[in-house]
Structures are given as C-alpha cells and as structure tokens.
N, C-alpha and C positions, 0 to 999 in steps of 0.2 A: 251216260255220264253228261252231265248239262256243264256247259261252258258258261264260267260266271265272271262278271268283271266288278271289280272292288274298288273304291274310291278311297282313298284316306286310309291303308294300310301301314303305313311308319308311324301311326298315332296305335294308342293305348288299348281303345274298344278296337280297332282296326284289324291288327297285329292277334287277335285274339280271335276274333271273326274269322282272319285265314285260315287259321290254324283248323277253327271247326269245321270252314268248308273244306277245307282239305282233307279231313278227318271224315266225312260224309263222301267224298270221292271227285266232289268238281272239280273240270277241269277251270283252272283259276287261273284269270287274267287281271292283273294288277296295274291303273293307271296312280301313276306319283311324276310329280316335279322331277327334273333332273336332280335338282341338290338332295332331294328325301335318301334320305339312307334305312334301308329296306334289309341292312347286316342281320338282320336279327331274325330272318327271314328264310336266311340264306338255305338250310336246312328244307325247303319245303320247292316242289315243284312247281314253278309259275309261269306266267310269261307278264313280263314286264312290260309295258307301253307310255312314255313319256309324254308329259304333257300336264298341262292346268287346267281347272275345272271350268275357269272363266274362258278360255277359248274352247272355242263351239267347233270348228275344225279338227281338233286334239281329240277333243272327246266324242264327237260323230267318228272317228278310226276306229278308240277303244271298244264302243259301245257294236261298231258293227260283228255281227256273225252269234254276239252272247243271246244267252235266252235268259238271262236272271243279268239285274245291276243288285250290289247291294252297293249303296251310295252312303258314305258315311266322313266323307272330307269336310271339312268346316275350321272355322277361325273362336277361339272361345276368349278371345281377349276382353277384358274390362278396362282397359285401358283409354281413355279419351282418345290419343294418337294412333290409334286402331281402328276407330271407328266406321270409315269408309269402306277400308281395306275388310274388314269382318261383313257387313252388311254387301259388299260385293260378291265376294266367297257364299258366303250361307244362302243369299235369296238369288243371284242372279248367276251364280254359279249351279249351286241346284235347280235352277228352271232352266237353265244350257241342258243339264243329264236329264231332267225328265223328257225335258221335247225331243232331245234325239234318241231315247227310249223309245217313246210314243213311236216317232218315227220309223226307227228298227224294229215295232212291233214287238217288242222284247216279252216275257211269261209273266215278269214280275218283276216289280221294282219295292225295295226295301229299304226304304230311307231314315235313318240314324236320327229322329229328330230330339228331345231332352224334354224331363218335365217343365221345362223355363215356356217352351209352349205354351203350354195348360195354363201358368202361374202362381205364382204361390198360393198356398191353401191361408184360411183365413186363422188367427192365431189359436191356435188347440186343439184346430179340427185337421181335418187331412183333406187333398183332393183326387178327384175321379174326372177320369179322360171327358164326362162331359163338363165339367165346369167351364162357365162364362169365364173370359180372359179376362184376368185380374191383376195382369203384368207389365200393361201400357202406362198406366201412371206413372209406373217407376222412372221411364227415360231410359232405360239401359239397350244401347243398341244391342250386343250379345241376345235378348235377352225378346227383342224385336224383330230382330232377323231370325229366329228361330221359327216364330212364329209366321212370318210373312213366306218363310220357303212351303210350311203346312200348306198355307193359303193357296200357294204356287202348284201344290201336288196335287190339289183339292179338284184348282180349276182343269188339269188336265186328267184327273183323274174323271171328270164328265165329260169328256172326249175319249176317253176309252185306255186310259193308261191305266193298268193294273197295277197299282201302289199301294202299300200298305207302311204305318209311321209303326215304329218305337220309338218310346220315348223313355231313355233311361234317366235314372235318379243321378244321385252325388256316387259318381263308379270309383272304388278300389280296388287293390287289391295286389297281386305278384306279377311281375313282371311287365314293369313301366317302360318301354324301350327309350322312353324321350324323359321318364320321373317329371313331368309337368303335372300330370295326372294327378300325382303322389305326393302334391308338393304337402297338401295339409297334412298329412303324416310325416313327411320329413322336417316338416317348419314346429308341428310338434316336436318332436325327438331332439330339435336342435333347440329347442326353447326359444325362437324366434316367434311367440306367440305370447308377447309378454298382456295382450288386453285382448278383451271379447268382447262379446253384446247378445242381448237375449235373441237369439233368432233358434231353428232348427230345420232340420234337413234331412233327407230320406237316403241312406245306405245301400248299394248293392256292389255284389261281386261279380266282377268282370267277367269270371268266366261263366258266371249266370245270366248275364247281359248276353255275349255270346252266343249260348243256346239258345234265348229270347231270340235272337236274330234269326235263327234257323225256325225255331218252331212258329214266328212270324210269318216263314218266305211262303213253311208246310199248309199252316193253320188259319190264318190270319185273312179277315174279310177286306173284299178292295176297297179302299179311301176310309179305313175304320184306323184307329192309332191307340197302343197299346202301353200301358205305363209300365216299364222293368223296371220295380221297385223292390226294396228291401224291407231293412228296419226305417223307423223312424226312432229321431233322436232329437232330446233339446242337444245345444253346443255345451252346456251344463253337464249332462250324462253321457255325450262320446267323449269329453275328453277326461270324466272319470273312468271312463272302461278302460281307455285309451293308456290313461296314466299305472289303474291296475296292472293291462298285460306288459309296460313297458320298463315300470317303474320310475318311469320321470313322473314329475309333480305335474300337474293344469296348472293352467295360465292362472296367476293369483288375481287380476281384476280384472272384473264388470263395468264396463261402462254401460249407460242408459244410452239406447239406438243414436238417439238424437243429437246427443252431446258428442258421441264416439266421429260422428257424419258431419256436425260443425268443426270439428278438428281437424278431420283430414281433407276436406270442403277447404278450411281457412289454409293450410298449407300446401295446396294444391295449386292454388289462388297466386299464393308468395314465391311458388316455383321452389318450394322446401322438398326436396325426395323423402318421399314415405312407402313402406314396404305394400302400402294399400293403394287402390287407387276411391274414389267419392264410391264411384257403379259397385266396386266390390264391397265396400262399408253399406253403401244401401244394400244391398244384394244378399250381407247377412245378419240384417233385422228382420229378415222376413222368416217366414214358415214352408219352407218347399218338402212340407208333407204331405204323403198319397197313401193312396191303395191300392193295393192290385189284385182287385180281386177280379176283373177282368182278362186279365191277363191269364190268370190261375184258369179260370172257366172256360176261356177259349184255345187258348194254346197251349193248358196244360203248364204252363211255366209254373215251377218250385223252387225260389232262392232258397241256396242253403242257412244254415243259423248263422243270426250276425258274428256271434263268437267267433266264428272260425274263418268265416270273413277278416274280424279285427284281426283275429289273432297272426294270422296270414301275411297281411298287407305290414303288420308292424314287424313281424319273423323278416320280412322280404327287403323293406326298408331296413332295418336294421344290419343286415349283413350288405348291403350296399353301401351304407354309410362308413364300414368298416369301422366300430368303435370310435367315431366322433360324434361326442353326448357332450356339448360345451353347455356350460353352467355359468346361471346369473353368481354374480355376487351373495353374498352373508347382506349386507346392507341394501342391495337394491330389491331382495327379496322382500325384504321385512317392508320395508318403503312402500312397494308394490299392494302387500298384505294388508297395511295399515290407509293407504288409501281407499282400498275397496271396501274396507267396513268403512268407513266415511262415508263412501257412497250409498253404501247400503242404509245407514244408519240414517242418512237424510232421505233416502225414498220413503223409508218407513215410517218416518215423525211426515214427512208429505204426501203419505195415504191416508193419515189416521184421520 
C-alpha cells in the first residue's frame, strides 16, 4: 500500500482525489492549513499534517517517508487584491513541493495544473496539450502562475523529478465542500447572471477529473501534461441546457466582449463593487476549448456524457440551495430582453 501525501484536499478536485485514493487503498496523508476544515472528510482514514505550501519546513515534514505527492493546493482568484498572494501559492509554493519531492526521491509527483496553462484555444477551434501559450497577453495572474508552476515542474523535472501535469477544464459537478467551485451554477439558479459575453469553455466532471488523477499517477509519461476535459460549450448553449434541466430562464443579455470589459474596467476604476472583477470579464471572452484526445489515448481517460454531468451538478446545487430560485422582476426582465435585441440589432446592421 503506497503512502501518498495530498496537498489541497478541503477544495473541490482535492476532496475528490481523496476519496479515490482512498478507494484504491493508499495510505493517505493529508497536508492543509490549520483553519482548512477537512469535516467533509471526516469519514475517511488519514493522517492530517499542518502546515502551508509556501513554507519549505512544513512541507519537507509532510513530504518525508511518502512515495507519491499528488499536489493539487492553489489560489484561483481573479481578483486584483489577490494577486501576489495567488502567484505566491501556485508558483512558489509548488516549486517548495517539487524540490523537496526531488529531494525525498518521491515515485511520483502529480500536479493539479488547469487548461489556463495551455491557453485558450483560438475562437471556434479547440486546444491540444501542445499548443504555444496564448494566455500571456491576457495579464491575468491566475492565469500566469498556472503556467509559470508548469515551467517550475518542467525545470526539475530534468533533474530527475518524476512529475506528471493534469490539466483539468471548467470542473463540476456534486459535492462542492467549499461551493466556490459551483458558484456558476448557483449564480445561475439564482439568476445572479443577469449579462454574458460571447466566450466558451470546456466541461468536465469532478469525478472524472478524479480518476484522470489516478490514471495520470498509473499511466501517465514524466514532464508530459494531460488535458481532463469534457464537452465543449459556447456560454450560449450551457446556459440553454443549463435552463432546460433547471427550468430557470438564461441570462437575457449579450453584451459584445469589449464593451461588457470597458464597464466593469470603468467601475473598477471608480471603486464601484461589481459581482465581476476586469481578469474574470477578460477571462470570459475567450474560448477555453480542448481535446482530449490524449488523454483518451494514454490514460485511457472516459468522461462520462455532459447530460449527466449537467444534470448532476444542477440536481446537487439545487438541493443545497433548498428552494431559494429568486426571480428578476416582470419589468426588469423585459428591459433586459429589449436591450439585447438592441444590441443584437446594431451588431448586425455593423456587419452588414
């Protein structure tokens, strides 16, 4: 039975991940912050070890005696006043776990990294684990430091650290322990999503993610990175599925990328609170669609159908919410309605 230590277990993929090593038979040793609340947990044999990924001390404890890290602790903020704090966590925190991996000679390292790596694919097409990085123009640290921990794994992976990336898509799905995860499903349901913008995003299920995780640690070649992806979707066609299994309405307006990015840019600016921040408004004009057909080929990875994905993640959310489905107005609806063909109506006379 191999002793495995887990990084970021009180998060979403994390909490999921345990569950399958534990399900496969490791013995699992779990480093988290004091404050991470790990209740959700409780049900599973571990041994807990405190401590921050950012000190080097903390994590040379956890990491000694394991033969497997799967490291998967990280900061996913888009928030400006994040900034530091994320790009500390993600690059300098995962280059603390791999060198004293390295170090301990560990079997395998299996590091949690997202398709934000890669970068978004170009508009209609999808991307593959080789594409050139097309994510640095955006500015979005989230989105930099994903990338820069790669870089980090890369360089000691030619010194002999046996590491292997996944890089999961947009994860759903049941059982959110923290619902940060889940929030665009519950920001759905609650109709907190009164505007959009043409962007789209690739789907998968946590507990598909999950198994990607293991069939990575089994299958998976050293310094190669692996895309756990789903469906792909415009934001057009998930939040019509979305509205089918739910019965709430999509959001009634489009705004055009650019315009939606000068508004909350301009309010941002004026110290106006908005539900968004500029990084998240850039972040969804773009197209974070993939393939995984590598994935499929080398590790055998099978996400199940989106259906049951959607259908899932909104079953899950929705009995958490406990029947709270609050609703626009009669008038702000129509308002709403009656803008968007405006807007639609002048894109179309400024294409012709």
């Amino acid at each position: 039975m191999a002793k495995t230590l887990l990084t970021g277990a009180s998060g979403f993929i994390g909490s999921h991940v345990a569950r399958a090593l534990a399900g496969r038979g490791d013995e699992l040793r779990v480093m988290a912050r004091r404050t991470a609340d790990l209740g959700h947990l409780d049900d599973l044999d571990l041994e807990r070890v405190g401590g921050d990924i950012t000190d080097r001390r903390a994590v040379r404890r956890a990491v000694a005696g394991v033969e497997r890290v799967f490291h998967m602790a990280g900061q996913t903020s888009m928030r400006a006043r994040d900034s530091e704090r994320v790009f500390d966590v993600n690059v300098r925190g995962s280059q603390i776990v791999f060198e004293e991996s390295l170090r301990e000679e560990v079997e395998r390292v299996v590091h949690t990294s997202s398709v934000v790596a890669v970068g978004p694919a170009r508009p209609h097409g999808a991307a593959e684990e080789s594409q050139l990085f097309r994510g640095g123009s955006l500015g979005i640290t989230y989105v930099n430091s994903k990338r820069e921990a790669e870089a980090q794994g890369l360089r000691l992976a030619a010194k002999g650290l046996p590491i292997v990336f996944v890089n999961p898509a947009f994860v759903i799905g049941p059982d959110d322990p923290n619902g940060t995860s889940m929030s665009l499903i519950r920001r759905f349901l609650l109709r907190q999503i009164p505007v959009y913008v043409d962007g789209a995003l690739n789907i998968v299920d946590v507990r598909d993610v999950a198994t990607g995780h293991l069939l990575a640690d089994e299958h998976g070649e050293v310094g190669e990175r692996y895309i756990l992806g789903g469906r792909n979707f415009t934001l057009d066609r998930l939040f019509a599925d979305l509205a089918r299994i739910s019965g709430v309405a999509p959001p009634p307006l489009r705004l055009p990328a650019g315009m939606a990015l000068l508004a909350v840019e301009a309010a941002d600016r004026a110290g106006i609170g908005m539900p968004t921040s500029p990084d998240e408004a850039r972040s969804a004009s773009q197209w974070w669609t993939y393939r995984n057909a590598k994935a499929r080929r080398e590790l055998g990875f099978r996400p199940r159908p989106h259906e049951q994905t959607l259908e899932d993640a909104v079953a899950w959310q929705q009995a958490n919410l406990r029947g709270r489905t609050p609703r626009r107005s009669v008038p702000e609806e129509l308002a709403l309605k009656a803008v968007s063909r405006l807007i639609r109506t002048g894109e179309a006379l400024l294409s012709r």
